[in-house]
VMD Tcl script that draws the C-alpha trace (Angstrom):
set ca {
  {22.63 13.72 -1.60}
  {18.88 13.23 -2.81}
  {16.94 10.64 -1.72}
  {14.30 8.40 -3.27}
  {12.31 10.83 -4.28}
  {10.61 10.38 -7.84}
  {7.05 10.61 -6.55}
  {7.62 13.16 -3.91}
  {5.98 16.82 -3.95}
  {5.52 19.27 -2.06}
  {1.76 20.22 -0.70}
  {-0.31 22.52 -2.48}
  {2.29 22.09 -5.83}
  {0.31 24.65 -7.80}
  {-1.06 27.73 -7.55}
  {-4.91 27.84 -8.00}
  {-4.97 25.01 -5.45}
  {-4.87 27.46 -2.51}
  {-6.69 31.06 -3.70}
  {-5.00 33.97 -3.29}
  {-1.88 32.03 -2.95}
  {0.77 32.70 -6.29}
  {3.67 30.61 -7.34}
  {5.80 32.91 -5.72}
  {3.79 32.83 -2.26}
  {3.83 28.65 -2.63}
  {8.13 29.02 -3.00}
  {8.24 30.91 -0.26}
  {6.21 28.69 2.28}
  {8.22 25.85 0.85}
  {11.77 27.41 1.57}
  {10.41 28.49 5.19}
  {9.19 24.63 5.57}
  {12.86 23.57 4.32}
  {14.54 25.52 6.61}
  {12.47 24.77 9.55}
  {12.93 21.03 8.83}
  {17.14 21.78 8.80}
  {17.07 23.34 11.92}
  {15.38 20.97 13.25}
  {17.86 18.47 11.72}
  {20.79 20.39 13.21}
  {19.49 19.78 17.18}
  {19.72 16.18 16.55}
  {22.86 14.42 18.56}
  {25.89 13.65 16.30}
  {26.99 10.24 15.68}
  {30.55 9.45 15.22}
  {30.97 7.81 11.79}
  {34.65 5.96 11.97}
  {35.77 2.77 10.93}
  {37.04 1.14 7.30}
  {34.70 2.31 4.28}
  {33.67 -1.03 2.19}
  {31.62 -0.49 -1.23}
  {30.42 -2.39 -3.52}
  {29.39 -1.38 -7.15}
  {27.27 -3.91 -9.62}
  {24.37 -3.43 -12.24}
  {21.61 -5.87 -12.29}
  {19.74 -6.07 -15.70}
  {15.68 -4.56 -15.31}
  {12.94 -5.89 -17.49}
  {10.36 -3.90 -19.65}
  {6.95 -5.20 -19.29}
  {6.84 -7.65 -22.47}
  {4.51 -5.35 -24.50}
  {7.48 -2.67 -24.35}
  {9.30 -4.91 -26.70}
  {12.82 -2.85 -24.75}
  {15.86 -4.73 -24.29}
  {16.70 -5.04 -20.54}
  {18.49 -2.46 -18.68}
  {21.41 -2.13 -16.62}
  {20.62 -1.00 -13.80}
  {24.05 0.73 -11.43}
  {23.19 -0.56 -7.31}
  {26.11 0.50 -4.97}
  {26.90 0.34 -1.13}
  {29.10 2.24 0.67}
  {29.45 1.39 4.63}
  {31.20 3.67 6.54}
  {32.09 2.09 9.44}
  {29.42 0.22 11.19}
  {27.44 3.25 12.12}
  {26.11 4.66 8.39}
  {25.19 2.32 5.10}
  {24.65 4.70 1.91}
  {22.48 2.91 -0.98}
  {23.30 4.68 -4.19}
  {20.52 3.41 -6.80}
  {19.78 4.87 -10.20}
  {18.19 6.58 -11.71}
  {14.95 8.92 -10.30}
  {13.36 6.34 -7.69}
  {10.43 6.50 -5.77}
  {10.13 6.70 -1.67}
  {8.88 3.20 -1.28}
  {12.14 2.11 -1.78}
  {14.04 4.35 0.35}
  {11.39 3.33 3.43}
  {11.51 -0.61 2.90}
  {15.32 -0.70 2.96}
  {15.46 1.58 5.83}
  {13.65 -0.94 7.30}
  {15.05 -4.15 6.50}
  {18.93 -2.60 6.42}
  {18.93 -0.68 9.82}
  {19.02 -2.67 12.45}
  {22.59 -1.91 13.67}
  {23.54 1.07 11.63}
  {21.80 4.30 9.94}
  {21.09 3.95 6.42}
  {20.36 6.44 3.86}
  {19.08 5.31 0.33}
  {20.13 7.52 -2.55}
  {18.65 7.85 -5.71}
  {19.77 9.75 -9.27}
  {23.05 7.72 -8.73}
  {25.53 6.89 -11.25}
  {22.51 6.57 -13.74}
  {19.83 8.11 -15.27}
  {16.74 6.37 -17.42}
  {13.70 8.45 -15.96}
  {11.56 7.02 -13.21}
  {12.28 3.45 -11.00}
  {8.73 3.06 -9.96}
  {8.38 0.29 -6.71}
  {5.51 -1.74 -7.36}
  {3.21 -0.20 -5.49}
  {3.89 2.84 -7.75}
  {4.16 0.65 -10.86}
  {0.33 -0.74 -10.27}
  {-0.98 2.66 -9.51}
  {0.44 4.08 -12.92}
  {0.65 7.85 -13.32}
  {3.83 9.07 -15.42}
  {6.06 7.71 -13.00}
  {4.92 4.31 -14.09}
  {4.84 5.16 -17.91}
  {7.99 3.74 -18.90}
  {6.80 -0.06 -18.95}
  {8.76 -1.76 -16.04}
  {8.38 -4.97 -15.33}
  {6.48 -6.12 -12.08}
  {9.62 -7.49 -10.70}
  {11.81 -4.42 -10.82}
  {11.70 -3.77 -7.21}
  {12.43 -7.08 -5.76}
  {15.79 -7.23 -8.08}
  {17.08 -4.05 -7.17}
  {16.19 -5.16 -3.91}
  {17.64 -8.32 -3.97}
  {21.09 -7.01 -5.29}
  {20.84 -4.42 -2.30}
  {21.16 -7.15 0.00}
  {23.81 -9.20 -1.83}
  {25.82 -5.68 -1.94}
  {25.92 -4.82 2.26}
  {26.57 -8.85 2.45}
  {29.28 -8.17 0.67}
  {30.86 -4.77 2.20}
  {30.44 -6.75 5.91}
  {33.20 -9.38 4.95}
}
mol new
graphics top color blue
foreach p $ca { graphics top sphere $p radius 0.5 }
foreach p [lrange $ca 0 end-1] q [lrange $ca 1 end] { graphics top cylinder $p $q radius 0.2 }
display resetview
């Protein structure tokens, strides 16, 4: 299951960066720095995941910035807790990291939580708004500033939900 990854790459990306180093010597350090981080992965303690599974599924409409002159889009947020030891975040589309670390942080305080992205949706890039105000192509599709703080917001109202 991918994370929030839309502005994530892997260090150097292109040949030419490194010299001497080709595309194919770049793939190769990249699968052995893949497989080192799964093994590393694999010593970790298990946690027993058990319990009911609650979800929660809803869109909440995303704004253009005005000049875009887009309609708004739905936007798919869903929760799945599994138990009280793991909440999954499923958001749309390709997002970026920033939202994958904030609700990590402001979701985990009793249970793991991973946050998904490319879920049930795809429109291109979610930018946060720290992304959004830097720009780059992961910004280029016009968001509004408040995109963030109302997938955010509908996180919250979603694992509210699935603890009833």
């Amino acid at each position: 299951m991918n994370g929030c990854s839309g502005d994530q790459n892997p260090y150097p990306r292109r040949g030419g960066v490194v010299p001497g180093l080709t595309a194919l010597d770049l793939a190769k350090m990249h699968g052995r720095s893949l497989s080192n981080a799964v093994e590393v992965a694999m010593q970790v303690p298990k946690r027993v995941v058990e319990g009911p599974i609650r979800a929660a599924y809803e869109k909440v409409s995303l704004d253009y910035a005005p000049e875009k002159k887009r309609a708004p889009h739905l936007y798919p947020v869903q929760v799945a807790r599994f138990g009280e030891a793991l909440t999954v975040v499923a958001l749309g589309s390709e997002t970026t990291v920033d939202y994958s670390i904030r609700l990590k942080k402001e979701l985990s305080q009793d249970s793991a939580t991973w946050v998904a992205g490319y879920s049930n949706d795809y429109t291109g890039y979610v930018p946060s708004l720290r992304v959004l105000k830097e720009g780059g192509y992961e910004a280029q599709a016009g968001w509004a500033e408040d995109v963030e703080e109302r997938i955010v917001k509908k996180v919250h109202e979603l694992v509210d939900k699935t603890q009833q």
